[in-house]
C-alpha positions in Angstrom: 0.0 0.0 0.0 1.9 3.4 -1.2 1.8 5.9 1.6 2.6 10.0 1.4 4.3 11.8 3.6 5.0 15.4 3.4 7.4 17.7 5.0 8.7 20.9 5.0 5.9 23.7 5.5 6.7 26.5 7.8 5.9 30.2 8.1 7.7 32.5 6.0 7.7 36.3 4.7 6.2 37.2 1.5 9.3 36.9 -1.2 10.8 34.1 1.0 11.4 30.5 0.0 10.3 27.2 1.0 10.8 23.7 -0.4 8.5 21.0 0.4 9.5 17.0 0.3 6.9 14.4 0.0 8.4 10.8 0.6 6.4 7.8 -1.0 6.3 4.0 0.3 5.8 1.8 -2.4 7.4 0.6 -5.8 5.7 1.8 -7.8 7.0 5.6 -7.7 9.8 5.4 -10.7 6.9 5.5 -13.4 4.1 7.5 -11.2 3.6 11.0 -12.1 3.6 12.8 -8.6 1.7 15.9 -8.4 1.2 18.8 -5.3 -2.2 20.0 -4.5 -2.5 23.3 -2.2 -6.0 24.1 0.1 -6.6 27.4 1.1 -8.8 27.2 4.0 -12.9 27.4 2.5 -11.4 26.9 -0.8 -11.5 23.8 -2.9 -8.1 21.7 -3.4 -6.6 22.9 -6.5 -3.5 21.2 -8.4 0.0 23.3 -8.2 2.3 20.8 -10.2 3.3 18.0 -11.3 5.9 15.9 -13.2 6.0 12.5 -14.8 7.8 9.4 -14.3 9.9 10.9 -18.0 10.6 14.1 -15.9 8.1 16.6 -17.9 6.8 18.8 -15.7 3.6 21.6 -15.8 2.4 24.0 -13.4 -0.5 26.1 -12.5 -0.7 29.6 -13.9 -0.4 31.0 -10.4 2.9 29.7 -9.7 4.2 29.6 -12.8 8.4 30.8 -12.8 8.4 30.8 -9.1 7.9 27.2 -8.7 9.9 24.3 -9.0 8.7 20.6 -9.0 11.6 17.9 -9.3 11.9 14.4 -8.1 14.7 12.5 -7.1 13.9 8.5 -7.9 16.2 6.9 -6.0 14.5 8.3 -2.7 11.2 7.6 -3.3 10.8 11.4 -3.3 9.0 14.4 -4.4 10.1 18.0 -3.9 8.1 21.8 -4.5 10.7 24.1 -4.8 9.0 27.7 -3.7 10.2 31.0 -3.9 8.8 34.7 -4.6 6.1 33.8 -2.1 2.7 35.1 -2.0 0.2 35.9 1.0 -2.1 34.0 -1.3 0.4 30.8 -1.5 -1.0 30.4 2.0 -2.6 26.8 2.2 -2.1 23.0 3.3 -0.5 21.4 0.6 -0.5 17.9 0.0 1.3 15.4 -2.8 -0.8 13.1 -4.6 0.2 10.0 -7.0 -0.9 9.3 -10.3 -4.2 11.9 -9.9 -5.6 9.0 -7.5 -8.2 11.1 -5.3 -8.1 8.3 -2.7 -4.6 8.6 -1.9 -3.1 11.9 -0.4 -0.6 12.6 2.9 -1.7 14.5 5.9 -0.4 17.6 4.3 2.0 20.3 5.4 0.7 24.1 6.3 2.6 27.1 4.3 2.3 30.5 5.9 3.3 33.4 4.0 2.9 36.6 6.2 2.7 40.0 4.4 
């Protein structure tokens, strides 16, 4: 059974930098396409990133040139490279596999104070 963890949230300044890690159990995660979601708090889950099992990569318009979504494949791992933060970037974000809406991690809160 693949489990998600995630890991690195924290409270930062607006124009500060975070970079979140999201560790998968599992097999399977060489040829998954691993994606980050972000929840802003009465708002709907909405998709930040995500990148293949070839490496290709796309990104919401909203974060577009100050985010970064790599993966390194021989840790099982995901990572969300943030910078130029926003108030708005505020938001739980979690890491999904393969667009499966029954699998997601417990999330990790980003604070960006103004």
């Amino acid at each position: 059974q693949v489990q998600l963890v995630e890991s690195g949230g924290g409270l930062v300044e607006a124009g500060g930098f975070l970079r979140l890690s999201c560790a998968a159990s599992g097999t399977i995660f060489r040829t998954a396409t691993m994606a980050w979601y972000r929840q802003a708090p009465g708002k709907q889950r909405d998709l930040v990133a995500f990148i293949t099992g070839g490496g290709g990569t796309n990104y919401a318009n909203s974060v577009m040139g100050r985010f970064t979504i790599s993966r390194d494949n021989a840790k099982n791992t995901v990572y969300l490279q943030m910078s130029s933060l926003k108030p708005e970037d505020t938001a739980v974000y979690y890491c999904n596999m393969n667009f499966d809406n029954s699998l997601w991690g417990q999330g990790t809160q980003v604070t960006v104070s103004s």
